[in-house]
N, C-alpha and C positions, 0 to 999 in steps of 0.2 A: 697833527690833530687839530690845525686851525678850523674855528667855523666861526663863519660871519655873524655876526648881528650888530642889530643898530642899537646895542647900549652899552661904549666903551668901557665902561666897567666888567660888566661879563665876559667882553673880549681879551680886555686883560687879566684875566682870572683865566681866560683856560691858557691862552697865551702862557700863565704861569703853570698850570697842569701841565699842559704839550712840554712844556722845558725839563717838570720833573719828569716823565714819562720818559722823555728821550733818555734823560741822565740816568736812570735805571735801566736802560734799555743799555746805552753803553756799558755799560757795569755788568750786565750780563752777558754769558757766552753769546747772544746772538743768534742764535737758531731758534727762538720763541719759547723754550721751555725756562731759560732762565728768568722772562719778564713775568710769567706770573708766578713765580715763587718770591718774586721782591717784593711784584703788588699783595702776595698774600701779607705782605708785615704792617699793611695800612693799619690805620685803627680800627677796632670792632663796631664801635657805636660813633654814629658822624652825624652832628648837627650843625653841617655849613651852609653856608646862603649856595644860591642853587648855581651851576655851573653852565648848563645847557642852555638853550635858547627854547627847544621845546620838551615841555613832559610825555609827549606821544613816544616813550621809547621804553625799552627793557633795559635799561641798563641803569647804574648810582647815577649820581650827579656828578661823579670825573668820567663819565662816559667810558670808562674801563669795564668795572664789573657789572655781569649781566645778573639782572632778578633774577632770584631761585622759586622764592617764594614771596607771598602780600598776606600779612595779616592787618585785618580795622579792626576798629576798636572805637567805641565813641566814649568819652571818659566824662564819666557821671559824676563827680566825687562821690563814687565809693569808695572808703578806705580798704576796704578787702579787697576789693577788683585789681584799685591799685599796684597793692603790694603785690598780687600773684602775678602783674604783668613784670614788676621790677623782677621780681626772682624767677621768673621762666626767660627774662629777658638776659639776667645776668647769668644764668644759669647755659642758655643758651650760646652764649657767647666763648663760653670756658670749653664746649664743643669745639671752638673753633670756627663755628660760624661769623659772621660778621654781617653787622643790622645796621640801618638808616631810618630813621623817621620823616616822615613828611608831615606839617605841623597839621590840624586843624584849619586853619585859616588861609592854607593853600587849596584847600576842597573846596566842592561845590557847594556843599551844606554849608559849610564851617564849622561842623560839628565832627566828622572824622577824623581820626588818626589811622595815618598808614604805615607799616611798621614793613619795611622792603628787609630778605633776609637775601645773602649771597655766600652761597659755599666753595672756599677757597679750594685749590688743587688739592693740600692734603687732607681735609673733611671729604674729599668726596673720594681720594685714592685709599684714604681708609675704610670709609662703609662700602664703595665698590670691592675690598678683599673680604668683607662681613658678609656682605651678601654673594658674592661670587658671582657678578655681575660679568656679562660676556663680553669680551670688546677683540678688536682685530690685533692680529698678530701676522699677518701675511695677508697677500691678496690671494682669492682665490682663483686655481689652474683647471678648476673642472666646469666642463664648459656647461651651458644653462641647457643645451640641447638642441635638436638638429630641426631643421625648419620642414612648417607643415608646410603640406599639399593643399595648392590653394590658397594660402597665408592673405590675397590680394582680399579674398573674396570678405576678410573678418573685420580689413583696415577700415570701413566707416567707424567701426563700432569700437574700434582702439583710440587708447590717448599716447600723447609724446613721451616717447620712451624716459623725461627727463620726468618724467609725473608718476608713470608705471613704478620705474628704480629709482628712487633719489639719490639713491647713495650705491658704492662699487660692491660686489659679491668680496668678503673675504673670509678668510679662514679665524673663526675666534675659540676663544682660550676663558676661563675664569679668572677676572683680573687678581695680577699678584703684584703686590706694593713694592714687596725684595727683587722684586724680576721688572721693575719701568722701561728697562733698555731692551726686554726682550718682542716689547708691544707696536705699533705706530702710532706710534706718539708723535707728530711732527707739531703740534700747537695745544699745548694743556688747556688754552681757553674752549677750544672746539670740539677738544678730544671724546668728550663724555657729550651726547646730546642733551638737547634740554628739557626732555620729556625721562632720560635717566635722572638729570641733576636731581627733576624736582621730585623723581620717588623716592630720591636718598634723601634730600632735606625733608620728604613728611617722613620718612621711617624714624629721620631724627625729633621732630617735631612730637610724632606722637609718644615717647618712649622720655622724654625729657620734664625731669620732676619742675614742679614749679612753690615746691617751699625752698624753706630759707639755708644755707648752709649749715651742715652741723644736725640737723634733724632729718628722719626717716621716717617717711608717714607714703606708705604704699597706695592711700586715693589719691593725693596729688600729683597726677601725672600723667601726662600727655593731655596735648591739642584738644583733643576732642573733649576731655572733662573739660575744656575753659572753654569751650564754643558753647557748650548744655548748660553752662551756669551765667553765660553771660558776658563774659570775662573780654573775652573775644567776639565779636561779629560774623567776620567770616576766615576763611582762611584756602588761598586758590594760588597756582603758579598761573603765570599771564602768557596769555595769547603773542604770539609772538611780532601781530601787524593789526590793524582791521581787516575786516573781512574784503570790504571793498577796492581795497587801495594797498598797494604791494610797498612793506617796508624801505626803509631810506637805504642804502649800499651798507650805512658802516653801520647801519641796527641787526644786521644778518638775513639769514632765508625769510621766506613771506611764503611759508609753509599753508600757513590758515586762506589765505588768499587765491593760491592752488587749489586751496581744496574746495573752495568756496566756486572757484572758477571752471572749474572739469569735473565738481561732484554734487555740491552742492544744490545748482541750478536746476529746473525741473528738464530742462530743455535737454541737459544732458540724461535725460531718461537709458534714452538705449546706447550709451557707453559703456564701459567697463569700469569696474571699481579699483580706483587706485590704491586697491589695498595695502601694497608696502609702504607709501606714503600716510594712511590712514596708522598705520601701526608704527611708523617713525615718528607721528605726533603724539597719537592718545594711546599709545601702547597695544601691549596685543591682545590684551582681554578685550577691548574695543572691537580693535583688528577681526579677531576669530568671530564676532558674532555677526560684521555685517558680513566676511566671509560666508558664514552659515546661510545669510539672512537672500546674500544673493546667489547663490548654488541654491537653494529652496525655490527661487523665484522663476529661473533657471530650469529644472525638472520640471515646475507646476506648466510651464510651455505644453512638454510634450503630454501632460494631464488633458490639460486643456483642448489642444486640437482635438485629439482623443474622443471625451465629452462632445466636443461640437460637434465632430463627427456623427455618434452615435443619437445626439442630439437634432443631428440634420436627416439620419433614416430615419426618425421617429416623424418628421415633418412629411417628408418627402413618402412615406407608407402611409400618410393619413390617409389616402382614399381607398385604400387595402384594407382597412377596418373592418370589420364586418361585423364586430360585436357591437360597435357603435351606432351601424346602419342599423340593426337591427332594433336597437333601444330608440334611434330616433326616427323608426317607420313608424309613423301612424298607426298602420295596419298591426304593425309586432306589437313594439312600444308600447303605443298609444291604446290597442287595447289589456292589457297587463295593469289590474288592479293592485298595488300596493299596501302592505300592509300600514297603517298609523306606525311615524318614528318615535311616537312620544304618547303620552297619557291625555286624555282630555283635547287639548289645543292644537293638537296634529289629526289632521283632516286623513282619511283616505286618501291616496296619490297614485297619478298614472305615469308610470315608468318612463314616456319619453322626455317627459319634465326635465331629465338628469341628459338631457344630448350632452349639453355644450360640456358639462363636466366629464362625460366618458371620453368627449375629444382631448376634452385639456388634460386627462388621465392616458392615453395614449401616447402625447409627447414624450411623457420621461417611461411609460413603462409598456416599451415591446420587446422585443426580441436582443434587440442594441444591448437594453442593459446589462444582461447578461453577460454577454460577451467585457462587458464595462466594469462590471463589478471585479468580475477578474484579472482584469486587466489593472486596476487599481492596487490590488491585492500583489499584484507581482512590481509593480511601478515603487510603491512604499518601502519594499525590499533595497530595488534596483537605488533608489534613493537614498536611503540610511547607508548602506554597504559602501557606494560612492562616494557618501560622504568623509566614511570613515578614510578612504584611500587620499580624498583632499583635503581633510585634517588632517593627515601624516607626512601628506607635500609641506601645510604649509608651515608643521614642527620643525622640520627641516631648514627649510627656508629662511625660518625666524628666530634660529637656535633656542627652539624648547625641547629639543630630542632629551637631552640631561638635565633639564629644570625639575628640579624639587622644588614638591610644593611646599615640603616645609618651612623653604626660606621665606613666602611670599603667605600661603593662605593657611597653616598650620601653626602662626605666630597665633598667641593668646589675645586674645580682643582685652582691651582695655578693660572694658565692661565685668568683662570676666574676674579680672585683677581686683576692683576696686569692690563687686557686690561679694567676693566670697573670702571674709576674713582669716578663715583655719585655713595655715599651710605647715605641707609635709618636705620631707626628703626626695630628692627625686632620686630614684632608684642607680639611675644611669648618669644622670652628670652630677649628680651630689650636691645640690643646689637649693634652694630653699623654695616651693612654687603653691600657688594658691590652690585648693582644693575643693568639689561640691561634697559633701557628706553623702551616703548612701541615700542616708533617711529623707533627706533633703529632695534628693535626686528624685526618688519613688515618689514622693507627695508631688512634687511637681510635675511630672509626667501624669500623675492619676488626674490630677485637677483639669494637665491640658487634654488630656483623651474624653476627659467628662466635657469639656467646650468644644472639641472638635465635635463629638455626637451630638448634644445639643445644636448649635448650630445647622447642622447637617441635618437633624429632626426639623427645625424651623424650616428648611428648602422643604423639604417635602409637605411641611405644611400647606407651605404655599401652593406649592403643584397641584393637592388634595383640595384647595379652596379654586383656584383656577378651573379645576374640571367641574369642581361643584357651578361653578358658573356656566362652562360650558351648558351642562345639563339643563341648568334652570334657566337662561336665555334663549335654547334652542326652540323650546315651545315657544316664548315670545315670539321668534323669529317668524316660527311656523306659521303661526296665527295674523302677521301683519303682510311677510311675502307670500301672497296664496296663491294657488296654481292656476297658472295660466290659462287654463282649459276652463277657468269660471271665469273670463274675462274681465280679471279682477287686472292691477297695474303690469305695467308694461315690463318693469323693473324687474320682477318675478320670472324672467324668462334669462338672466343674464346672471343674477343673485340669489343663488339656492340656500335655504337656513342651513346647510350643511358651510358653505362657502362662509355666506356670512357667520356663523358662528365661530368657524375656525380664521379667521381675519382678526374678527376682534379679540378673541383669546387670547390672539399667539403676540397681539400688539399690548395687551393686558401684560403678557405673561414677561414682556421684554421691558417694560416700565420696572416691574417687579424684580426682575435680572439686576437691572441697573441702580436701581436703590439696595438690593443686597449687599453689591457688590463691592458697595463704599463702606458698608458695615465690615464687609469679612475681612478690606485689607486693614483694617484699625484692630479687629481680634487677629488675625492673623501672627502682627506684628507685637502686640501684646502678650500673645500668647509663647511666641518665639522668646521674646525679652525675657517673659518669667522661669520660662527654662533654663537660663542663664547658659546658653552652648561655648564651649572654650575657646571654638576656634573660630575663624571669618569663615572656613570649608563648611563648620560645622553647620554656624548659625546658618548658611543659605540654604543649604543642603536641605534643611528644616523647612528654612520657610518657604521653601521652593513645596517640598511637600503636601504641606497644609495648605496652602493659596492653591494650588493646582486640582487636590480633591474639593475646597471649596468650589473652586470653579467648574470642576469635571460635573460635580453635582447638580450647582445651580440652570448652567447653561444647555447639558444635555438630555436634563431628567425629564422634561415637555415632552423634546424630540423620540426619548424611548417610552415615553405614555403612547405617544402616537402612533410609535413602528410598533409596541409589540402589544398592548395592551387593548388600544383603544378598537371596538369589534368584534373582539375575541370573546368576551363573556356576557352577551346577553341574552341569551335564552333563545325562546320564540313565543311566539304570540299566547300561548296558552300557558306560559312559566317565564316570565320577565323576569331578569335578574338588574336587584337597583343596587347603589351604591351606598355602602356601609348598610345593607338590611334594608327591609321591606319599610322601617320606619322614617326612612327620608322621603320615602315617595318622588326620588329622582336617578331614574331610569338610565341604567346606561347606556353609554352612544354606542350607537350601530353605524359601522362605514357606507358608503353612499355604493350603491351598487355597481358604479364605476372604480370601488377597492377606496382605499386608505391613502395609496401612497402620494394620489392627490394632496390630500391634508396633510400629510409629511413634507411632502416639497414646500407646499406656504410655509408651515412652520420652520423648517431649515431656512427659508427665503428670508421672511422676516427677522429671525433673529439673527443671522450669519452678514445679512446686508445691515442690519442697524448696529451690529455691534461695530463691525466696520465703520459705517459714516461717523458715527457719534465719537470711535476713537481717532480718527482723521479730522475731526472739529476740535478735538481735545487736542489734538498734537500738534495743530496746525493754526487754527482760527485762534483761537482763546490765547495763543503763546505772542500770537502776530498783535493781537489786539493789546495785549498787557504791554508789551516791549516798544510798541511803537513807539510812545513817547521819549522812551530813552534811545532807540536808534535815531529820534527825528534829533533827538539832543546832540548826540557824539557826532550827527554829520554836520550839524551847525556849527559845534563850537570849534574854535581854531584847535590846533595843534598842540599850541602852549599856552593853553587856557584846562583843556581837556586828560588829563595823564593818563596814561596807558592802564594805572592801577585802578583810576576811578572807574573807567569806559567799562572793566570786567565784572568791578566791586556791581554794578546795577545791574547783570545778566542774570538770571536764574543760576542757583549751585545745581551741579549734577552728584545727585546722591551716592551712596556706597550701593543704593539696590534701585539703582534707576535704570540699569542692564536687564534685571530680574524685572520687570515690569514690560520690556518690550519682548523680551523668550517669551513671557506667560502670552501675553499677546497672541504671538505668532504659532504659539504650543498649540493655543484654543482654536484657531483659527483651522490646523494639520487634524485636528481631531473632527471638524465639520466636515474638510473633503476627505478623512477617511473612511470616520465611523457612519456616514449616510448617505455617500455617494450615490449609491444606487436609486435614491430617489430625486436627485437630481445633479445629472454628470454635466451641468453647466456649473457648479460649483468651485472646480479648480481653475476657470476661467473666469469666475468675479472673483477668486484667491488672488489670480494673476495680474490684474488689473489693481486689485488696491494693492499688491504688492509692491508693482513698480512705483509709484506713488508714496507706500510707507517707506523706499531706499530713500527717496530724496526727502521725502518729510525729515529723517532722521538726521541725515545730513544736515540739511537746514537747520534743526534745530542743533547740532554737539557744534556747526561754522559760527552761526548767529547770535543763536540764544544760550546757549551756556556756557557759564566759565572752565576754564579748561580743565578737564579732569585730571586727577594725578595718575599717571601710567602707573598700569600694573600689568602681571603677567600670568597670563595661562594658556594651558596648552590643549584645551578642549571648552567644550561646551556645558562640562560638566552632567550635574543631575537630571539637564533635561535628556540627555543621551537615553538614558534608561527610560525616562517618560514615554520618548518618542518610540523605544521598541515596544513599552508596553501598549501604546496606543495602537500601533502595524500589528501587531498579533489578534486584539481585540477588532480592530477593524475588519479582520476576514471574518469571526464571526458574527459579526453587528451586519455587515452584507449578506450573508448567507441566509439568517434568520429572515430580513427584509425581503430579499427574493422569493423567500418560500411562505412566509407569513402573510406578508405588509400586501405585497405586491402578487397580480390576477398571474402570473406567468406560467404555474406549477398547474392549478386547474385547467387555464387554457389548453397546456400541453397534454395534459390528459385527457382532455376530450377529444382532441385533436387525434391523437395515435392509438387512443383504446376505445370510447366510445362511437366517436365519429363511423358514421358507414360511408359513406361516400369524401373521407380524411380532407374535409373544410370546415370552417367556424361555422358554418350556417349550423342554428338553434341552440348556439352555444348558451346565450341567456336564458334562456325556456330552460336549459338544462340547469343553471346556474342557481336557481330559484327555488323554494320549495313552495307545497300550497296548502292555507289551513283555512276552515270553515267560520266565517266570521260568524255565526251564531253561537260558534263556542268560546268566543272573546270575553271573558271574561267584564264584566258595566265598567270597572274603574280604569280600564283599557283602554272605550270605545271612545270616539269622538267626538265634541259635544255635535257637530255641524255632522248631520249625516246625509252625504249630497249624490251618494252611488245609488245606482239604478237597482229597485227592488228584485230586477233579475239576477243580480250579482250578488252570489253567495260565496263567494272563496275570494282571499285576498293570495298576494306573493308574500314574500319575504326570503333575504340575502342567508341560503343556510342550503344543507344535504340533508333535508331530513323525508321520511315516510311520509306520502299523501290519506288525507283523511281516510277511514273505509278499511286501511291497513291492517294488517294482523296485529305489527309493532308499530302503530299510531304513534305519528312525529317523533320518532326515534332515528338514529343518524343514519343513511343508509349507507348500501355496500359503495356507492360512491364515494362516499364520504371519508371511506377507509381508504380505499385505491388514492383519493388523494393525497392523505395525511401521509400516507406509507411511501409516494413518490418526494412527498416537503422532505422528510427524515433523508430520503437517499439523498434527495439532492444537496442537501446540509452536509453529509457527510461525504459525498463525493466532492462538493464544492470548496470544501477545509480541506480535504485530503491533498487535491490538485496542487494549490495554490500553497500548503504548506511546504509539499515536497519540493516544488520549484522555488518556492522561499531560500529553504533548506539549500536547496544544490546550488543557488544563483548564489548564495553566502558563502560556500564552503567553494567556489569557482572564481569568484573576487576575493582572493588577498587584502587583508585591511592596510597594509604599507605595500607602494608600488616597491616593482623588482628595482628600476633604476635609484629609488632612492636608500630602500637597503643596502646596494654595492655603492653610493656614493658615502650614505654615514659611515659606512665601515674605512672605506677611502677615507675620508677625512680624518677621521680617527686613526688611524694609520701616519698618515702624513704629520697630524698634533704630535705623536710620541716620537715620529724622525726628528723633526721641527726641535720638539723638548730634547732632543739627546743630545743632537749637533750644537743647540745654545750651550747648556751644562756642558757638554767640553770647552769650548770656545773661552766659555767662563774660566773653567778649570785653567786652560793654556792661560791666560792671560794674569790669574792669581798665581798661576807659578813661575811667570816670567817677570809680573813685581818681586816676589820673594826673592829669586836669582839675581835680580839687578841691585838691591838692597845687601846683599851679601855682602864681607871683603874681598879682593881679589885672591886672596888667599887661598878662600872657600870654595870660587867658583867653580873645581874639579868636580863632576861628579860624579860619586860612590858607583859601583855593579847596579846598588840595592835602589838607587833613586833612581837609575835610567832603568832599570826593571818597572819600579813604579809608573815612571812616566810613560814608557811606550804600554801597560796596561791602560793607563786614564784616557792614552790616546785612540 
């Protein structure tokens, strides 16, 4: 263990380590497990001059034992602060762990203290039988599986098998401390990774009191009460290299540098996700979600073409239009009076005013979409179902097949401990444990359901205040963009008050999104806290809840003004219907005779594209910008000027719900191309695109910018599972309604095959129209500017109603009904289709594949041959001590013992 440096003294220091090292080394058996059970007798607490030449390393200063874990501390003279660090410190140590300080005056500030912990072999062979921690016990003989068809065609898009697998396939067992000889154990330094060590030392961290001995005070305890009070600063296990530059031979892997180099990079876009290596670093909670995140990105593909597809016969049939020619003939169009869209400030208007908009209403809504909407509808299935079969691959894979979650997410949250003073008996272990009172429980659930509806009331206020704009801006519009045909500005031919109203709204309405949205996660979180939930499953499960109907609310409740509402209730010319009663005098909106689903695409467009950028500038810019300084610092300073605890101590910490913040993400995101597809199927292709984008964003930020999280483990995706099917079920009917409401498809079709005599769109519009006598317009109707020719008596407007003269004067006609009665069928034929294929495509996918039930079961199998052959072997071998210990006298043996023996055997 020589290492060079130029200051003889350090040389000769380790010079004298290297000498004790050896001479323990001699002393022990020699096959590597006897040297760390000597180095475990070191001392707990070491304040020697430093050993190494550089601080860029995970290991003490005898270059022996590697970091577990870094708690700072800046020491204020508090005397409180003080004491709880001496008695978590000493307290810690009676664990069996074993601490190092680095002074103050070796930091950068000179104000730090670093408090390095390292968990010797039996600290960690003991919480690994606590927690039943999986480790190998054989290699495994079942083969990974037979090679695809084509394999050549995938290798761009692959990494080096040493990146895919880091480590060999074996067969594991729940570690047992009495059984060490039964494991592969060939090196106790290596045996346990470093991303296990450091979830045994927080389990130990958090769980470890920090009063004084001889007293018993159930708030003083764990990590996290001294990080909330101050006590502590932070508290992180270390990165095991920089990101940039691959660790020294004797510091170990350069895991983070891997990942940094083949996942990290944006360049490595279209590779694959080295997820086994992702989950041998940050564990597999990590693991399973960018899993998720790239299987998601993965599907949204075949979305996407999809869309474009049906997005490119909507281009490629523009000139098949004929509803559109017909609005922008002069002759059709252009003679077709309009009724006033608004009170006073909306002029009379001649129909082909709205060309360019019945075009740009064509793209997303002909023929295609139909076909699209359903196809989404079965796609969301094919999706979830899929996913469930690659979440069962990869429990398998990652030995979560038998994880209980009680060991990992069913432990008591701190929190819980420390706010609820009455404890009971527990029924089943007999045990003493905290408790919420009934009464308690009720008052706080009533309080948080009373701020969830509140809250939820304020979204909709807002919504209510947005359209009140709508309304009251649209005259303005009216009145400034005038119609072309009075050879007023240019602009007026390109810019409909329809267009512009709904632009600025929907940019209004996304300001408002995003200033909610910083409110809701602080009551959220607030909210979750005062319910006081027992468990970590619990608390998320929760706030997963709340955050997600906040969000379902704020984000899509625009979007279903627009699809189902906005249109549908305003009268006609002779019975206007305003908003909130005839006393607002603001008239509600009527869609542009090229339909609504126009307005719903902006609206989807703007808010699904800004929520995107503006969270790729938050994840991305803002994090680069803030860290720069400290990355520009770690690559300047030397080696051993810079220690490995500082470089991490200035990264951003990764929260306990920093996970839950990128699901919500990506949840909101699943609900835009489901719940509104249909009005625009380029949707899963801007999904797709910021998708690929938020893999490497993410990357970039767990390689770069934050300290390395403590592994944990699970074996799903939890609460969002259920989200996600609620949302796929809702999404067939949120399509179905849009097709038949939102969007012209349903009347088209019925003119087309019942009305039509000669079955083409020609006079589809004429037919679309009704016609009422502007003399019966009501004054507070009319418009102040009245610029129609005295011959023009009768305006149009968008409705199936009776023409003047009628017996049932402007009452709905029998069209009106043939339509309605075709919307309803097609609602109900279009849920029926798509659910039964739902249905069959669910119950035809297996949620676990066939090969990996016959391998669990095979392994399992082979564990208990494994376990019987040990337990004899054992057996042989304790009764051939006993035998050899006997006198010679003895050594005959009885009927009754060779009966015993050839039984055991």
């Amino acid at each position: 263990m020589r290492r060079i440096t130029g200051n003889a003294k350090e040389e000769t220091l380790i010079e004298l380590q290297s000498a004790a090292d050896s001479q323990i080394t001699d002393d022990s058996s020699g096959n590597g497990v006897g040297v760390l059970s000597e180095r475990a007798q070191l001392p707990g607490h070491i304040e020697t001059d430093k050993l190494q030449p550089t601080r860029d390393t995970v290991f003490f200063r005898d270059g022996v034992r590697r970091i577990d874990f870094v708690l700072s501390y800046v020491d204020d003279k508090d005397e409180k602060k003080q004491e709880r660090r001496r008695a978590f410190e000493a307290n810690l140590e009676k664990t069996g762990l074993q601490l190092e300080t680095e002074d103050k005056s070796d930091s950068k500030d000179q104000k730090t203290y670093f408090l390095k912990i390292h968990a010797p072999w039996d600290v960690l062979a003991t919480y690994a039988d606590v927690l039943k921690i999986k480790v190998p016990f054989r290699e495994s003989d079942i083969p990974h599986g037979q090679d695809v068809p084509l394999e050549w065609l995938s290798r761009p898009f692959r990494l080096p098998d040493d990146i895919i697998r880091p480590q060999c396939d074996y067969f594991t067992y729940p570690f047992d401390k009495n059984k060490t000889d039964f494991f592969l154990i060939e090196d106790k330094d290596t045996f346990f990774p470093p991303s296990t060590r450091n979830r045994i030392v927080f389990y130990i961290l958090a769980r470890c009191p920090y009063y004084a001995e001889g007293r018993k005070d159930w708030e003083k305890t764990g990590i996290k009460r001294l990080l909330s009070n101050g006590t502590f600063n932070a508290a992180f296990p270390l990165h095991d290299c920089r990101y940039w530059k691959k660790a020294r031979k004797d510091d170990g892997e350069s895991e983070r540098y891997n990942l940094y180099k083949h996942w990290a990079r944006f360049l490595c876009f279209y590779k694959e996700q080295p997820l086994n290596l992702i989950r041998k670093y940050y564990g597999e909670k990590i693991g399973i979600y960018f899993a998720w995140l790239g299987f998601y990105t993965e599907m949204l593909f075949f979305a996407a073409v999809m869309g474009l597809i049906c997005f490119t016969y909507g281009v490629l049939s523009y000139d098949d239009n004929i509803s559109s020619k017909e609005i922008c003939d002069p002759d059709i169009g252009g003679s077709i009076v309009m009724c006033p869209l608004c009170d006073k400030k909306c002029p009379f208007w001649k129909l082909n005013s709205t060309c360019l908009s019945s075009w740009q209403s064509h793209l997303f809504d002909n023929e295609g979409t139909v076909f699209f909407a359903i196809f989404m509808g079965i796609w969301v299935t094919l999706f979830l179902e899929i996913w469930k079969r690659r979440q069962a691959r990869l429990e398998y894979q990652w030995d979560l097949v038998d994880f209980e979650e009680e060991q990992q997410q069913l432990q008591i949250r701190p929190e819980f401990e420390i706010k609820c003073t009455k404890r009971r008996i527990n029924k089943i272990t007999q045990e003493s444990e905290p408790y919420l009172p009934f009464s308690s429980k009720c008052a706080r659930f009533s309080l948080s359901a009373t701020t969830v509806l509140l809250w939820i009331s304020l979204i909709v206020a807002c919504i209510i205040g947005v359209i009140a704009y709508r309304l009251a801006v649209y005259a303005a519009f009216a009145s400034i963009i005038k119609d072309p045909l009075r050879k007023i500005q240019l602009v007026g031919r390109f810019i409909t008050p329809q267009l512009a109203t709904s632009v600025t709204a929907s940019c209004i309405n996304f300001a408002i999104i995003m200033i909610l949205n910083f409110f809701y996660e602080k009551v959220a979180v607030w909210i979750t806290d005062m319910e006081i939930p027992k468990t970590h499953l619990e608390y998320e499960n929760k706030l997963t809840m709340k955050m997600f109907l906040f969000q379902f609310v704020n984000y899509y409740s625009s979007c279903f003004y627009v699809a189902f509402f906005k249109g549908k209730f305003v009268g006609y010319p002779g019975a206007y219907s305003y908003m909130l009663g005839n006393l607002t005098k603001l008239r509600n909106e009527e869609c542009d005779p090229g339909g609504c689903l126009i307005e719903l695409t902006t609206q989807l467009v703007i808010v699904m594209a800004g929520k995107q950028l503006w969270g790729n500038v938050q994840e991305a810019l803002l994090p680069l910008m803030r860290n720069w300084w400290s990355s520009r610092k770690g690559r300047h300073n030397p080696e051993n000027h810079y220690s490995r605890w500082e470089q991490d101590y200035v990264l951003q910490n990764f929260s306990q719900l920093g996970l839950f913040y990128e699901y919500l993400e990506m949840v909101i995101q699943f609900g835009f191309i489901t719940l509104f597809v249909a009005s625009f199927p380029l949707a899963p292709l801007l999904a797709l695109f910021n998708n690929i984008l938020e893999i490497r964003v993410d990357a970039w930020k767990f390689t770069t910018q934050f300290r390395r999280p403590v592994a944990s483990k699970a074996r799903n995706i939890g609460a969002w599972q259920e989200i996600l099917n609620a949302v796929a079920i809702l999404s067939v009917v949120t399509n179905a309604f849009i097709m038949a409401f939102t969007s012209d498809m349903i009347p088209r079709m019925v003119y087309l095959y019942v009305l039509s005599k000669d079955r083409s769109m020609s006079g589809y519009v004429n037919s679309s129209l009704s016609i009422y006598n502007i003399s019966q317009i009501h004054p507070q109707n009319m418009p102040e500017e009245r610029w129609y020719d005295n011959s023009t008596t009768t305006c149009r407007y968008r409705d199936y109603r009776n023409p003047p003269g009628h017996q049932r004067e402007y009452d709905h006609n029998m069209q009106f009904w043939h339509i309605l009665a075709a919307k309803m069928a097609f609602i109900i034929i279009m849920e029926h289709v798509v659910f039964v294929v739902k249905f069959f495509v669910a119950w035809m996918i297996p949620d676990v594949p066939s090969d990996v039930k016959a391998r669990i079961k095979r392994e399992r199998y082979l564990i208990q041959e494994y376990l019987h052959n040990y337990e004899v072997e054992r057996l042989k071998m304790q009764l051939s001590a006993s035998f050899i210990t006997e006198p010679c006298s003895e050594m005959t043996l009885t009927s009754d013992k060779q009966e015993m023996l050839s039984e055991c055997l």
